[in-house]
N, C-alpha and C positions, 0 to 999 in steps of 0.2 A: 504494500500500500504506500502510495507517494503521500509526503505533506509537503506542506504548503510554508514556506522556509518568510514569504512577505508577510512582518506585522500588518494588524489591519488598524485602520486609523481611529478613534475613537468616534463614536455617530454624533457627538457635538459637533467636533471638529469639520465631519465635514459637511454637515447642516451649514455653520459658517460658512465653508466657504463658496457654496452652492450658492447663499445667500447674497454674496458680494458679488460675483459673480451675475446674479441676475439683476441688478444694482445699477450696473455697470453699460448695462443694453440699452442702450434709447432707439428710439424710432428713428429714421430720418426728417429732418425738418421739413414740411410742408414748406412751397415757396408761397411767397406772399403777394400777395391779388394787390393789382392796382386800380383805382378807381378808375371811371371810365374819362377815356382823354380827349380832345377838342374833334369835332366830328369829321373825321378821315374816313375813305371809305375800308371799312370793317372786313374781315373773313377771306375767302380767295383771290388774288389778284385781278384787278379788269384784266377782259380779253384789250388787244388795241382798238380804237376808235371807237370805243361801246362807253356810254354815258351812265355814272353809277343813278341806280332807283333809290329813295328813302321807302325806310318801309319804319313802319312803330311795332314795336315789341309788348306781347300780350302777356307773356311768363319772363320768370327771370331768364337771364341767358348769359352763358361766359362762353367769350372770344378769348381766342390765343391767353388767356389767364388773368385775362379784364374783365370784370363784374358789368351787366348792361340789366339795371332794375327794368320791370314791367314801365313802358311809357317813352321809353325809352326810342331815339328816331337812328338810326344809322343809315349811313349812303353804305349799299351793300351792289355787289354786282346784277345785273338782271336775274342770270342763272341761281346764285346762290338765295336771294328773295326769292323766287318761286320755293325753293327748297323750305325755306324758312315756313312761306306761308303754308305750306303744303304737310308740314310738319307740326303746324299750329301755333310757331313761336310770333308769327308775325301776322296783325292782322290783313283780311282780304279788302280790298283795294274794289 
């Protein structure tokens, strides 16, 4: 019969350090939302020569990690408003 030649650690001991250890774990930081900035057109790029739409905002909505409360008007591309409104974020027109 084989034994086993490693002390075993005492169960305080390694409660501790099990403890500090989970201590020690933090989340990643969320990045932080910026309010919404002077009215540029929002979401996909225009195509060339295509004139951006306002459309108003019915629910809340976050762009690229910009907060846009309900009420809200953005100059969005033609395509991407249809998306919106068809979606329900944006009222119909």
């Amino acid at each position: 019969m084989a034994t086993n030649s490693t002390p075993k650690k005492p169960a305080a001991d390694a409660a501790a350090e099990e403890s500090v250890e989970a201590v020690t774990d933090t989340a990643p930081a969320r990045p932080a939302r910026t309010a919404a900035p002077d009215p540029d057109v929002v979401g996909p790029p225009l195509p060339l020569n295509v004139e951006p739409v306002t459309v108003t905002l019915v629910h809340h909505h976050t762009v690229d990690g910009t907060d846009y409360p309900p009420g809200s008007m953005l100059f969005v591309s033609p395509e991407y408003a249809q998306r919106l409104r068809g979606q329900g974020y944006a009222t119909q027109v």
